[in-house]
C-alpha distance (Angstrom), angle and dihedral (degrees) to the residues before:
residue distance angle dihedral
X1 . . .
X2 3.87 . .
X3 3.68 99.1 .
X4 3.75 97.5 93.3
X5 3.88 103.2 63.2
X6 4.04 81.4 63.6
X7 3.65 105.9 33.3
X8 4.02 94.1 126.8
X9 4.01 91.7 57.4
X10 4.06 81.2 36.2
X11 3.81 99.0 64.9
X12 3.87 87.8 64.3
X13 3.42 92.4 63.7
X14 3.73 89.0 37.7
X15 3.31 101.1 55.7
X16 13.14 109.7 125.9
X17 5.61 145.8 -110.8
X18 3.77 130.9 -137.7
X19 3.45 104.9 -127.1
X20 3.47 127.8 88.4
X21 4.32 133.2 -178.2
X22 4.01 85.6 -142.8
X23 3.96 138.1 48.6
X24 3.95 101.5 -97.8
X25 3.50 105.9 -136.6
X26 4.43 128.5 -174.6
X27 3.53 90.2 -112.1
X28 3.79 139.6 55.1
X29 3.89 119.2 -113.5
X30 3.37 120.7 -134.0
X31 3.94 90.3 -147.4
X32 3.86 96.2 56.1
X33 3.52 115.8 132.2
X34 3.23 118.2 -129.8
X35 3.58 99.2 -133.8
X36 3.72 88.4 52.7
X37 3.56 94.9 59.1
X38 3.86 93.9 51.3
X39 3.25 87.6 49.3
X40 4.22 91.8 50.1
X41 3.87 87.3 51.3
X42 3.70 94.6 52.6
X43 3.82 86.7 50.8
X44 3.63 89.4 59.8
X45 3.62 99.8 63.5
X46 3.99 110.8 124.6
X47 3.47 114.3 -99.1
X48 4.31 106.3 -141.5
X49 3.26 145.2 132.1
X50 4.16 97.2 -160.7
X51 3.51 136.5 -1.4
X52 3.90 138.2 -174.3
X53 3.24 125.3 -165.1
X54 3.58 140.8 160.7
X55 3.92 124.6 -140.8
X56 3.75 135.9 -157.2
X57 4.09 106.7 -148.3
X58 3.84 128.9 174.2
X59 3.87 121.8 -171.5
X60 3.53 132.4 -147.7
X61 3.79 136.7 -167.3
X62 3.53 102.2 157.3
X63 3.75 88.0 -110.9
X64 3.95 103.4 48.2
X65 4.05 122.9 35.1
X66 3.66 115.8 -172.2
X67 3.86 130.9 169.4
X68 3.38 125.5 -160.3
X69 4.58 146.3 154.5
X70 3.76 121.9 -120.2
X71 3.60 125.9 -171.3
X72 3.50 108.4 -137.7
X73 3.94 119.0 -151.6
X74 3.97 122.0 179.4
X75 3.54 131.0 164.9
X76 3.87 111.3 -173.6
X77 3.09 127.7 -87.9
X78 3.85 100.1 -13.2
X79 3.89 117.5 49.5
X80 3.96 136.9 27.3
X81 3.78 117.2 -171.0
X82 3.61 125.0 -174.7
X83 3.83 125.7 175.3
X84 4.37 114.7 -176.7
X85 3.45 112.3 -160.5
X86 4.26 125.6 -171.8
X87 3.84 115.1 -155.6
X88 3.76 93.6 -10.2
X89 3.66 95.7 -56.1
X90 4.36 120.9 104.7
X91 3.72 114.8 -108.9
X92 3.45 97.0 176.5
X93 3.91 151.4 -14.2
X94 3.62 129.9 -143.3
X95 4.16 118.9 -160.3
X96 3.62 117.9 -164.6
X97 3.72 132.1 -174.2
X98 4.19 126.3 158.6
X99 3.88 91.3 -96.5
X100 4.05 105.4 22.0
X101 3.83 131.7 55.7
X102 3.82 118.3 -171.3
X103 3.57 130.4 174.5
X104 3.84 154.3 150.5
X105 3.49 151.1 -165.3
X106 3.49 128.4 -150.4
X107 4.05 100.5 -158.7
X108 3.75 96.5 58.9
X109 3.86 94.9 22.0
X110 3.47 95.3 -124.4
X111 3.63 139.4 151.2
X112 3.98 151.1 -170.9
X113 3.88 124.8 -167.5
X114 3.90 105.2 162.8
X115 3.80 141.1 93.2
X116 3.79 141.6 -30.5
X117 3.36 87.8 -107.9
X118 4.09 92.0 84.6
X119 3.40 97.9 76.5
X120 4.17 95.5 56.5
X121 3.17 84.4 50.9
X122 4.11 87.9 51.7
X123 3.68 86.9 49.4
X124 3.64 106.3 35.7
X125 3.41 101.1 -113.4
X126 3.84 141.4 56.3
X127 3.65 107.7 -74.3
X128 4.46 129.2 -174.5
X129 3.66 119.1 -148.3
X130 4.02 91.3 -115.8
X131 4.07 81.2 55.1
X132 3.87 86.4 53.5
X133 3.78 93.9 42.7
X134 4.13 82.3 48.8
X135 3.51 91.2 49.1
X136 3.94 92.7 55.3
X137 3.89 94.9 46.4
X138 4.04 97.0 47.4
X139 3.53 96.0 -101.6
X140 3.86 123.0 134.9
X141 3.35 111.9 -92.3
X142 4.30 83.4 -145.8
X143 3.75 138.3 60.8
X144 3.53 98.8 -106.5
X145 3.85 97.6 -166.6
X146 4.38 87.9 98.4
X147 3.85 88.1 46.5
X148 3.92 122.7 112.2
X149 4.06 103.3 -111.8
X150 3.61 121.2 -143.7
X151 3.93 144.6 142.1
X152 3.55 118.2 -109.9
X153 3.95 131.9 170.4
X154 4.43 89.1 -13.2
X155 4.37 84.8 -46.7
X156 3.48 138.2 116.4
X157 3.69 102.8 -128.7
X158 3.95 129.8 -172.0
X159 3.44 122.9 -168.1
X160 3.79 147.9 -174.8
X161 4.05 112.1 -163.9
X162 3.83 112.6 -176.7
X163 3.68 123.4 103.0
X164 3.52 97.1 -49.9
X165 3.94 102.5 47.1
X166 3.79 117.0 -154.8
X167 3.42 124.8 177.2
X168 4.40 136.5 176.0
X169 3.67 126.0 -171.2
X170 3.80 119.5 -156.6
X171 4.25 121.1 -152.9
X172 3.46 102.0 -125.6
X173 4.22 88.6 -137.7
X174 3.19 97.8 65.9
X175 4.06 115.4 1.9
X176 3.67 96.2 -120.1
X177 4.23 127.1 132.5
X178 4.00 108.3 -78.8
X179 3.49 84.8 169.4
X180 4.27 144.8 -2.8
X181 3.76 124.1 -178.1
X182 3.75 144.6 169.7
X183 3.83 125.9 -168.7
X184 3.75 139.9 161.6
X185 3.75 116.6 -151.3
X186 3.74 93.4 -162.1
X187 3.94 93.5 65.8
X188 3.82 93.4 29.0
X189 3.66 98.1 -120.8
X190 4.03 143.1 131.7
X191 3.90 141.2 -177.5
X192 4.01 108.7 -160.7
X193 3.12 125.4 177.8
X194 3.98 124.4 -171.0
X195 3.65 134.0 -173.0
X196 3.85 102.0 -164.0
X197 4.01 97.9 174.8
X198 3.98 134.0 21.6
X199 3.67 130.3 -161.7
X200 3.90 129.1 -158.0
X201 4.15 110.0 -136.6
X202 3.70 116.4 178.1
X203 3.99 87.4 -8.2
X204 3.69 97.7 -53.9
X205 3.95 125.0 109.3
X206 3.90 115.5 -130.6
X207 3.38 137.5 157.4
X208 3.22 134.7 -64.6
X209 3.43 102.5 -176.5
X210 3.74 145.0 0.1
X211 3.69 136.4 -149.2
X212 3.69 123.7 -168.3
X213 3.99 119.2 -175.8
X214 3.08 117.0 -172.3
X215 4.36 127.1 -175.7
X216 3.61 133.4 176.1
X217 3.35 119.2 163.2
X218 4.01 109.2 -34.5
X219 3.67 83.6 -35.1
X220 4.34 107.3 112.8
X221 4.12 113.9 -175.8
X222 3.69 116.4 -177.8
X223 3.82 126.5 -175.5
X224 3.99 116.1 -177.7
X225 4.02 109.8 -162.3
X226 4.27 120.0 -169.9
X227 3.51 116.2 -174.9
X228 3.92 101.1 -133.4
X229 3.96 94.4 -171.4
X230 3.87 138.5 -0.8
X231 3.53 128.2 -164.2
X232 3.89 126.2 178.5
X233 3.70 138.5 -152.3
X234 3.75 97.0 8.1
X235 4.19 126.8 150.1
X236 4.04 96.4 -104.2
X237 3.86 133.2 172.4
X238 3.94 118.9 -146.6
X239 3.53 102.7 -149.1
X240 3.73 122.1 -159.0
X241 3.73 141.1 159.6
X242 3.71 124.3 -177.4
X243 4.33 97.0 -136.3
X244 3.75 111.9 -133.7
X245 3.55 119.3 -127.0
X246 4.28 100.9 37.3
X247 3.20 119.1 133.0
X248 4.23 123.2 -117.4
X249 3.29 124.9 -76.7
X250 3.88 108.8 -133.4
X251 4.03 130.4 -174.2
């Protein structure tokens, strides 16, 4: 998996609904059908046409701690805009559309203006910008229909074991992502991704927060993400100029 060398340009591209086909309940039946609960999830995609939002996110490597705000601008399904500030002043912007990537960063006057195709390669596998937007909203970033289905720890959990494990955990209250991960044992490595609270703005459920841990090797990166404020369906701009004189952005 690539995605760790560049976690801290990563979490700007890293950075769920309200209705459901079945009565959310606090705890997980035993008797669920499987196909119900896919179904239940799928329900629970968030219903928008914009949203802003601004983040708080820290970073950790165990060697370099840095804390930071984003303001986070999506409109479905065709452009994700992210601009990180540090002490009031922009550090870098991050421009997303389903077949372009472009970004920059002002410390190391660098910059990236190509395909999609940058952000598998950030995460180690290929990767669609409604799988990105999914990944942002606490929706599994995988069909989960061929998944083995089980309850574990009050969850419905589907997983694939082989030698790329992936596993999602679904809250039984509402059907949304408590939890997605991918490792593989053989290189010693792991993406996971937790959503430990949700909040409902203008009747939809979103995150609250997000947890990405991150291991390869003895190497642990942790980003922490709290969404501060959330608005929906607003008139925004995404504003984004690709500076002149940075220098190229390699993997």
């Amino acid at each position: 998996m690539k995605y760790l060398k560049y976690l801290p340009i990563a979490l700007f591209l890293l950075l769920a609904g309200c209705a459901s086909t079945q009565r959310a309940a606090n705890n997980a039946t035993a008797t669920a059908k499987k196909s119900k609960v896919v179904k239940a999830h799928e329900a629970a995609r968030t219903d928008f046409k914009t949203m802003n939002s601004r983040l708080s996110v820290s970073y950790d490597n165990s060697i370099t701690t840095r804390s930071f705000t984003v303001n986070l601008r999506m409109e479905k399904g065709k452009q994700i805009w992210m601009s990180a500030g540090l002490f009031g002043i922009t550090a870098a912007k991050v421009y997303i559309t389903p077949d372009r990537v472009q970004f920059y960063e002002k410390l190391n006057k660098r910059a990236f203006d190509g395909d999609f195709s940058l952000i598998s390669d950030f995460l180690g596998e290929e990767i669609s910008f409604q799988q990105l937007e999914d990944l942002l909203l606490g929706q599994s970033v995988e069909p989960l229909e061929n998944k083995d289905f089980t309850i574990v720890n009050n969850e419905y959990q589907f997983q694939q074991v082989a030698v790329i494990t992936k596993m999602f955990n679904l809250r039984p209250t509402d059907f949304k992502i408590s939890e997605q991960s991918i490792s593989k044992t053989s290189e010693g490595s792991f993406l996971k991704v937790n959503y430990p609270e949700y909040q409902i703005v203008d009747g939809r459920i979103i995150p609250t927060e997000i947890k990405i841990d991150a291991l390869q090797g003895d190497r642990v990166s942790k980003v922490d993400m709290e969404l501060k404020s959330v608005d929906f369906d607003q008139e925004m701009t995404f504003p984004f100029n690709m500076p002149s004189g940075y220098s190229p952005f390699k993997l």
